[in-house]
N, C-alpha and C positions, 0 to 999 in steps of 0.2 A: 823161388829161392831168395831170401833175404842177402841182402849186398855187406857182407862183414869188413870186406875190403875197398878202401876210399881211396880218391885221388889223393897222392902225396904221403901214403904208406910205405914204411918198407915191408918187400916181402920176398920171401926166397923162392925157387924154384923145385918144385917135387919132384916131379916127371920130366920126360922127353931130354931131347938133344941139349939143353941147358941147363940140366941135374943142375943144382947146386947154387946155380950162382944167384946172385942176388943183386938187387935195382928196387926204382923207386916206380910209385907205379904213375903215370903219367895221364891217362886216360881211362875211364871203365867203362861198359857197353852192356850195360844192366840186361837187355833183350838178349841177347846173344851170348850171355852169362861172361863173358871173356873182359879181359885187360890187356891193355897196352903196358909194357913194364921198363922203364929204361934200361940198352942194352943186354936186354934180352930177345931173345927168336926172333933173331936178323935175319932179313930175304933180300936178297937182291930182285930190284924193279927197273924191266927197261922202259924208261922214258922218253918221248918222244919231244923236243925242242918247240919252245914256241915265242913270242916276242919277246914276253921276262923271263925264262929259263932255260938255260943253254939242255941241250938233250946225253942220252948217255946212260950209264948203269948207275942205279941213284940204289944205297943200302940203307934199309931204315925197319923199325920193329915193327912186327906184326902181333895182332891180340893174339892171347893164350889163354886158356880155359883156366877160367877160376878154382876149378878144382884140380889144377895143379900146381898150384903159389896159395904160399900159408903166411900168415904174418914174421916177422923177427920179434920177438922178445927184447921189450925195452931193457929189462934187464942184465940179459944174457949176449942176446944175439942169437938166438936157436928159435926153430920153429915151434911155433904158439896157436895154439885154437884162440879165438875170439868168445868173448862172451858179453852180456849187457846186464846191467845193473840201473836201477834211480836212488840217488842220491837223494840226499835229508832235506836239500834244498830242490827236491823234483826234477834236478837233468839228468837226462838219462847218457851214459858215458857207457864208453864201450872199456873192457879188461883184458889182460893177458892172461887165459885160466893157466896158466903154467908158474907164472911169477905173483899174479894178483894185482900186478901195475897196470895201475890206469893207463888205457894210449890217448885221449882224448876227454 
């Protein structure tokens, strides 16, 4: 599967227990096809204390399956497929086939 979605993207949420909402995506895990998305698919982790960190229930995101987070539309703010184009000057930039705005 080609990686449409980069660090430091906005993207929304499709599926599961975080319909809707939307973050930035923080982390991507190309093998495992999944993202890390800020606050998104929060879990609570018991941690265990050790010389620098005090122990206790530490909440922090978990990756989510890339085929349930879609881009935002630069222009709108709605969910957008990704598409790729090259340019007259040969970079190849990625698009929002919904708006036609360049994200990159």
């Amino acid at each position: 599967m080609v990686a449409r979605i980069k660090k430091g993207d906005k993207v929304v949420v499709l599926a599961g227990r975080d319909k809707g909402k939307q973050g930035e995506v923080l982390k991507v895990l190309p093998t495992d096809e999944r993202a890390v998305v800020q606050g998104v698919n929060r879990v609570k982790r018991h941690q265990r204390a050790t010389q620098t960190t005090t122990g206790g229930i530490v909440e922090r995101e978990a990756p989510i399956h890339l085929s349930n987070l879609a881009h935002l539309d630069p222009k709108d703010g709605k969910p957008t497929r990704i598409g790729t184009k090259i340019l007259k000057d040969g970079r190849k930039v990625r698009f929002a086939k919904r708006s036609g705005e360049q994200i990159d």
